[in-house]
C-alpha positions in Angstrom: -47.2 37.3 -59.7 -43.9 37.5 -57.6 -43.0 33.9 -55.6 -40.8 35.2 -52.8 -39.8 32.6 -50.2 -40.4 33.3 -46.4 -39.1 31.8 -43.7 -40.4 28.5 -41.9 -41.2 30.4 -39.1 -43.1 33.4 -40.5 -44.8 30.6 -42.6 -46.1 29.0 -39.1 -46.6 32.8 -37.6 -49.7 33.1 -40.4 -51.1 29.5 -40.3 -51.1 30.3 -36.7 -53.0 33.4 -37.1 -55.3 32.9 -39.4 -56.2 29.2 -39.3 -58.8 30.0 -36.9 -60.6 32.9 -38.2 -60.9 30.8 -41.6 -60.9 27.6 -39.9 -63.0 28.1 -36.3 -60.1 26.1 -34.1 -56.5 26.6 -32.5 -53.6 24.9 -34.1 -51.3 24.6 -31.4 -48.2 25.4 -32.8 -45.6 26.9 -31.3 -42.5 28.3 -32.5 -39.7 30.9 -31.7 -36.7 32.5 -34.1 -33.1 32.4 -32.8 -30.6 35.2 -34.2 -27.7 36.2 -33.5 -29.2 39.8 -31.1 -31.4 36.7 -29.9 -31.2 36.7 -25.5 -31.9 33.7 -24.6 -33.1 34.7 -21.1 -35.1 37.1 -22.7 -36.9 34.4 -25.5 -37.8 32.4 -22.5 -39.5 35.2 -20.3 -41.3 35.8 -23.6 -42.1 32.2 -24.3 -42.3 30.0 -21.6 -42.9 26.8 -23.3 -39.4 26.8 -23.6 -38.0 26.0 -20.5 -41.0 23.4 -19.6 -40.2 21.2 -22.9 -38.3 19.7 -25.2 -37.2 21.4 -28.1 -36.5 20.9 -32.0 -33.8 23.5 -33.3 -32.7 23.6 -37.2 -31.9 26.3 -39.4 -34.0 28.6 -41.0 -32.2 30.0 -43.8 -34.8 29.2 -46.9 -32.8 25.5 -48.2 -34.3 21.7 -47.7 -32.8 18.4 -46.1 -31.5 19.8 -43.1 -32.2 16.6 -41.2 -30.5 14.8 -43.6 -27.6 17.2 -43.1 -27.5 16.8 -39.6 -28.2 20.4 -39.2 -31.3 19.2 -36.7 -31.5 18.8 -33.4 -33.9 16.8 -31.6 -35.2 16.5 -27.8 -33.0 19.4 -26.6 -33.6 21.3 -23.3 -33.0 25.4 -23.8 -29.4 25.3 -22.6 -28.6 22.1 -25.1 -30.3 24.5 -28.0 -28.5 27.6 -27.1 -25.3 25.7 -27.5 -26.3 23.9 -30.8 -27.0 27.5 -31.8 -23.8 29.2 -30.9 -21.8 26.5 -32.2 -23.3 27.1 -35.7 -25.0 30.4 -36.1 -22.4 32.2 -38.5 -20.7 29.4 -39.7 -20.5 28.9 -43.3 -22.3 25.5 -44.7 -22.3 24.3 -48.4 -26.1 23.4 -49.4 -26.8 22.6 -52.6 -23.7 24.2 -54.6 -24.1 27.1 -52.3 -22.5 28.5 -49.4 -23.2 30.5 -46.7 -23.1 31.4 -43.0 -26.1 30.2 -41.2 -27.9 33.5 -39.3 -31.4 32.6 -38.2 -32.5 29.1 -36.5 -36.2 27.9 -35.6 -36.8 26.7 -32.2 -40.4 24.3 -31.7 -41.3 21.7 -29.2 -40.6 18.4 -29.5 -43.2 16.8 -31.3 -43.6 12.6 -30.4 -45.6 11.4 -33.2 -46.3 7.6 -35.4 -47.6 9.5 -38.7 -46.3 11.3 -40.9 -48.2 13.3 -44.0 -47.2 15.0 -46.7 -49.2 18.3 -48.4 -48.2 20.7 -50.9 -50.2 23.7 -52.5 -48.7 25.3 -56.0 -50.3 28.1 -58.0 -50.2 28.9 -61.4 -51.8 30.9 -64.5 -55.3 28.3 -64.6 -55.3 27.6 -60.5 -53.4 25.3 -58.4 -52.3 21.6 -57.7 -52.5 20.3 -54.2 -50.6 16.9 -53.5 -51.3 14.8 -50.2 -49.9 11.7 -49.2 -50.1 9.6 -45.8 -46.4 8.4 -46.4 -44.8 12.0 -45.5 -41.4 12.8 -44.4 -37.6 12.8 -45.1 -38.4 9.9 -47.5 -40.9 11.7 -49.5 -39.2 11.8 -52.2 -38.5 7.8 -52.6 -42.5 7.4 -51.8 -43.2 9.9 -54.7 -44.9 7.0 -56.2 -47.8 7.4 -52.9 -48.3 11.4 -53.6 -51.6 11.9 -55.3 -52.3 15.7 -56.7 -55.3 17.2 -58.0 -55.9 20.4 -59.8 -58.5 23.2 -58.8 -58.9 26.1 -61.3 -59.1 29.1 -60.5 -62.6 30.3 -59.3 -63.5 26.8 -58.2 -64.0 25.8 -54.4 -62.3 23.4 -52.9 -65.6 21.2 -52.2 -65.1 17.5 -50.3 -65.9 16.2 -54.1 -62.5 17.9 -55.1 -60.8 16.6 -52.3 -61.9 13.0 -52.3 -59.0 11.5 -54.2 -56.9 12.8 -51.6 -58.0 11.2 -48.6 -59.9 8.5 -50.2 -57.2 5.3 -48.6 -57.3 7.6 -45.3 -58.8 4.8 -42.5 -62.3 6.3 -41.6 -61.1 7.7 -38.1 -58.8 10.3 -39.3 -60.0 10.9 -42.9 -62.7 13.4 -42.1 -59.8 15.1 -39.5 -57.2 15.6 -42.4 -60.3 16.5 -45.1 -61.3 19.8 -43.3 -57.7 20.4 -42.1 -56.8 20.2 -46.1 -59.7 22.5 -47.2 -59.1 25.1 -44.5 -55.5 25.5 -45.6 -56.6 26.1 -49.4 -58.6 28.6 -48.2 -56.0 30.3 -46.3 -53.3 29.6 -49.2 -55.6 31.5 -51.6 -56.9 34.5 -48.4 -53.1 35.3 -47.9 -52.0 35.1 -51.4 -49.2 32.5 -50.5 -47.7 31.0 -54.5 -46.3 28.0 -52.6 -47.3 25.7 -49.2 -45.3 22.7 -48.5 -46.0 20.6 -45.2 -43.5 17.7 -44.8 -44.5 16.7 -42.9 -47.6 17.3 -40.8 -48.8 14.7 -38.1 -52.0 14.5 -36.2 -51.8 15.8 -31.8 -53.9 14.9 -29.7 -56.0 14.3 -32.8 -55.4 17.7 -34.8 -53.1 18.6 -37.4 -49.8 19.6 -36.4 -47.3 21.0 -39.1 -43.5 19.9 -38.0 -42.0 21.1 -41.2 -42.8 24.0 -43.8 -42.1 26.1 -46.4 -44.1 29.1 -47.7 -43.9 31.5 -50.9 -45.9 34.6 -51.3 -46.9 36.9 -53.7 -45.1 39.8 -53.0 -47.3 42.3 -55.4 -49.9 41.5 -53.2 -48.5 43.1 -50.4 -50.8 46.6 -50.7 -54.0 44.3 -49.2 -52.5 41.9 -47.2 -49.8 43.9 -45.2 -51.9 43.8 -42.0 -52.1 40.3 -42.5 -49.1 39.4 -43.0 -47.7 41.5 -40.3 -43.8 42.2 -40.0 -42.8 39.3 -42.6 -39.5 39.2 -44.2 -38.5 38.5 -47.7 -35.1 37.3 -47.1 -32.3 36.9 -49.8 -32.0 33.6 -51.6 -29.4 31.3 -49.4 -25.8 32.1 -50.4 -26.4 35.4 -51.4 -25.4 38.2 -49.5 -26.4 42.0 -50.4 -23.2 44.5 -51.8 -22.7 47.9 -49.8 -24.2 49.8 -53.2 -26.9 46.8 -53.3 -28.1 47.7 -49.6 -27.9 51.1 -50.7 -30.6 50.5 -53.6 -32.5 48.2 -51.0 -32.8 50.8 -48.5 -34.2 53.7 -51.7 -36.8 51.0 -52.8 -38.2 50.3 -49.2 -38.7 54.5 -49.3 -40.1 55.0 -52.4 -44.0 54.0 -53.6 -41.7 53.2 -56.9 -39.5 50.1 -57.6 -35.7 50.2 -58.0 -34.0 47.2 -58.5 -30.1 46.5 -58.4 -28.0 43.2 -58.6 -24.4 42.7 -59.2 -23.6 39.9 -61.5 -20.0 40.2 -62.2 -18.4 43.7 -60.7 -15.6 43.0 -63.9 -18.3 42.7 -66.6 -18.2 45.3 -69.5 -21.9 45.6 -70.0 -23.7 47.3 -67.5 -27.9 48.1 -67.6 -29.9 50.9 -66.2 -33.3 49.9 -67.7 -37.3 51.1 -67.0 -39.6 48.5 -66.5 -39.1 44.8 -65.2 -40.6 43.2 -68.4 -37.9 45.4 -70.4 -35.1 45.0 -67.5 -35.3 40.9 -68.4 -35.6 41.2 -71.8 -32.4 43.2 -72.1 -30.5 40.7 -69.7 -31.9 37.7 -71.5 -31.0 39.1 -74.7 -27.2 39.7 -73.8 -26.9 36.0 -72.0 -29.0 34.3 -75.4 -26.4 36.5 -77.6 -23.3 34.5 -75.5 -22.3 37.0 -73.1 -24.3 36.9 -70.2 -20.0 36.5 -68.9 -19.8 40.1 -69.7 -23.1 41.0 -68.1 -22.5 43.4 -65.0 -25.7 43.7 -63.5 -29.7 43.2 -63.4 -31.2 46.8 -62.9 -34.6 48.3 -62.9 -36.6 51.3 -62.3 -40.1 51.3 -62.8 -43.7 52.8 -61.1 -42.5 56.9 -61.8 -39.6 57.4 -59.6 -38.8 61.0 -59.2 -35.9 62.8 -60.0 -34.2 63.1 -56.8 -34.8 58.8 -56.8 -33.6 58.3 -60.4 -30.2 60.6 -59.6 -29.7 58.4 -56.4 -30.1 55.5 -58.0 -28.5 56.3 -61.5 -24.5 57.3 -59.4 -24.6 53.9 -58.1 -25.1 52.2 -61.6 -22.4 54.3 -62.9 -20.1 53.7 -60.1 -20.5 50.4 -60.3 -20.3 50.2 -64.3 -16.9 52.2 -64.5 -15.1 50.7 -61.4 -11.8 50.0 -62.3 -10.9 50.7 -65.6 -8.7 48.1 -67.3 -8.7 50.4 -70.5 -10.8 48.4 -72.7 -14.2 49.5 -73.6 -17.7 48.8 -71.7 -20.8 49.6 -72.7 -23.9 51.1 -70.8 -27.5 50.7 -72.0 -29.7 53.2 -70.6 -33.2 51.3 -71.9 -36.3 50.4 -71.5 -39.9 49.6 -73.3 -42.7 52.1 -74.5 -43.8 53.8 -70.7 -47.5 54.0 -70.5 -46.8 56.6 -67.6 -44.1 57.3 -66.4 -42.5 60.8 -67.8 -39.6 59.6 -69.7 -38.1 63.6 -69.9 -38.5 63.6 -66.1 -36.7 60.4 -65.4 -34.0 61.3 -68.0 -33.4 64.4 -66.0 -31.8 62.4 -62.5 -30.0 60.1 -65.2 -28.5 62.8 -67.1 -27.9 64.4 -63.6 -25.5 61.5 -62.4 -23.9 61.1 -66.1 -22.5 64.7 -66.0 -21.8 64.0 -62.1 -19.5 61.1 -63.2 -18.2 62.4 -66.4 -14.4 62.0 -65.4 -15.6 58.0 -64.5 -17.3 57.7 -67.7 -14.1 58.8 -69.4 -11.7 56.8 -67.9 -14.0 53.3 -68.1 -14.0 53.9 -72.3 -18.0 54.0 -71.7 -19.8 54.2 -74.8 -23.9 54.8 -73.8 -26.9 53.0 -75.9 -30.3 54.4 -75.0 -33.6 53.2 -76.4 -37.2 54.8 -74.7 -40.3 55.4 -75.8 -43.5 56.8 -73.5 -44.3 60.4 -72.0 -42.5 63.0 -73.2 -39.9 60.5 -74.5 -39.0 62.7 -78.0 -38.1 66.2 -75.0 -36.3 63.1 -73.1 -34.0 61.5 -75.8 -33.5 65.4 -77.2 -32.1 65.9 -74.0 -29.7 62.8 -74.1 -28.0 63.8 -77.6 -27.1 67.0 -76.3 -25.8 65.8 -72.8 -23.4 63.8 -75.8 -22.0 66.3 -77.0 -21.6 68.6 -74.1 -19.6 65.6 -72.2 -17.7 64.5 -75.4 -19.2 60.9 -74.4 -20.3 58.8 -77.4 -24.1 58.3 -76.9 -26.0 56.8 -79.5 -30.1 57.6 -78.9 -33.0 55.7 -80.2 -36.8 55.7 -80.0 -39.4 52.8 -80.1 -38.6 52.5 -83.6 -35.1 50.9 -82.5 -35.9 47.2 -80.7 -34.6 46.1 -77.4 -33.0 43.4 -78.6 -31.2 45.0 -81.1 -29.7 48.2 -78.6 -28.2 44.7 -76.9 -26.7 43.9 -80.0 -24.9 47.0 -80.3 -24.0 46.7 -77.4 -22.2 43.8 -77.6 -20.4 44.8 -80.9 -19.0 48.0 -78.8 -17.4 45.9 -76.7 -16.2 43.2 -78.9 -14.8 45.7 -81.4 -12.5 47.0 -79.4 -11.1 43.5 -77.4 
């Protein structure tokens, strides 16, 4: 499973959607996403509701507290929101040790309301905790002591037995309302794969549910059957964190490819640089260099993995290298060129865009003091690392090679005594 945060509006978009075919009713919300391309004129034509009431705006850029930020405005007409907007939307803001420019805002009606409530759905290995409470909002957290959770394994249903201690204290009126409200958004939690459904909070309209704030996750692996569901949804970046020019580059190859290729800059200075197969290997090998003490020294998180073909691997491999040997300071670096035992993918055939790029960038390797560690085992992996030894010697670049007999963690080891030898 792969919990990637969406936005607050894309998390509305779906309840939208698909609370009525699961749940046989409208909710009524409405909801509309402010950029920076964003024409207002334009929004309005498209959704009327705006210029006939009053409006919420607040970020929507993935972090909590906002209204206790003051980053929320309430009871706005259109022209009142599209100056709130323009006086923030690129502005850097410091949330929770991180900073960043805000980009993307949520715009909703203004919702009067008495009640507030408080749900939250979490998955995990056995099945998933729900929490309620009827004591919702900004304050949650001080009225943590009024949250009551449950736990439904997986393969049970989410019956009106499991969900009586929820809404047991609920006065009679509402208590059946909030019951069937609660049970049709487990079903749609587990129908869309979401990993993570927070409403703080939700209050009651006219008598139905109304969601005012919310936060989704979703399990991204589950994309393959849910992508007509989902529709156009967006994974965005982590708050704070804004993609390199070589990063975007690797972006843009995995959105092409049916394989993954992964590529994060840790420290552009470090003197350990990875180019691993598989993303259980890829976090073994980082984990092992931080555990060892010098996760300071660690460049990047890499990995390649689903049978990438050449053509991929070279494309991918130049920007690793570039990266790895960008300005030399004429101490040593290290590159580890690993992975685990491949259960498919052809390990000669993925070797062959890697070696590729390292005789491309042969003059870069020089100059950087690289010395190469690679450790493989799968397919064709003896033809592979046969391959690697003689690329070696025909470069003049040290290159030490090593099958599954060699471990993971130890290649990391080696590693690290490369570069620590020569300080």
């Amino acid at each position: 499973m792969a919990r990637k945060k969406i936005r607050e509006y894309d998390s509305k978009r779906l309840l939208k959607e698909h609370f009525k075919r699961l749940g046989g009713y409208d909710l009524a919300i409405k909801s509309a996403q402010v950029t920076e391309s964003t024409d207002f004129n334009e929004l309005a034509e498209k959704e009327p509701w705006l210029n006939s009431s009053k409006l919420v705006v607040k970020p929507d850029m993935l972090f909590g507290k906002r209204g206790k930020s003051g980053l929320v405005a309430l009871n706005l007409d259109l022209s009142q929101v599209a100056t709130f907007v323009k006086e923030r939307l690129g502005k850097e803001v410091e949330m929770s040790g991180c900073k960043g420019p805000i980009t993307t805002f949520i715009v909703e009606p203004f919702i009067p309301h008495n009640e507030e409530f408080y749900l939250n759905i979490v998955s995990d290995r056995l099945g998933c905790s729900v929490s309620f409470s009827e004591c919702g909002g900004i304050d949650i957290e001080e009225n943590w002591d009024k949250v009551k959770t449950i736990f439904v394994p997986t393969g049970t249903s989410f019956t009106s037995e499991i969900c009586a201690p929820l809404v047991a204290t609920l006065p009679l009126e509402i208590k059946g309302v909030i019951e069937d409200f609660l049970k049709v958004v487990y079903t749609l939690f587990q129908d869309l794969d979401f990993t993570f459904l927070e409403m703080n909070p939700f209050a009651l309209v006219e008598g139905k549910p109304y969601p005012l704030d919310m936060r989704g996750e979703l399990d991204d692996t589950a994309a393959f059957k849910n992508f007509k569901k989902w529709g156009n949804i967006e994974f965005p970046l982590p708050f704070g964190r804004v993609m390199s020019a070589t990063e975007s580059f690797i972006h843009g190859l995995d959105e092409k490819t049916s394989a993954s290729l992964k590529f994060t800059v840790l420290n552009p200075k470090g003197r350990i640089w990875t180019m691993v197969a598989g993303g259980g290997a890829s976090v073994i090998y980082a984990d092992t260099v931080g555990d060892l003490g010098y996760a300071s020294e660690l460049g990047n998180y890499a990995e390649y993995s689903g049978a990438p073909n050449e053509e991929e691997v070279l494309q991918y491999a130049r920007v690793v290298i570039d990266c790895a040997t960008a300005n030399p300071d004429g101490r040593k670096r290290a590159l580890v060129i690993g992975g685990g035992i491949a259960n498919f993918t052809d390990v000669a055939a993925t070797f062959s865009g890697i070696i590729r790029a390292l005789k491309e960038k042969e003059s870069k390797l020089k100059a950087a003091r690289m010395q190469i560690f690679v450790r493989r085992g799968g397919p064709n992996y003896q033809k592979g690392l046969a391959k690697m030894r003689s690329l070696g010697e025909e470069i003049g670049i040290p290159i030490e090679v090593y099958g599954p007999e060699a471990t993971m963690t130890g290649i990391c080891k080696q590693a690290i005594e490369c570069i620590t030898a020569a300080a």
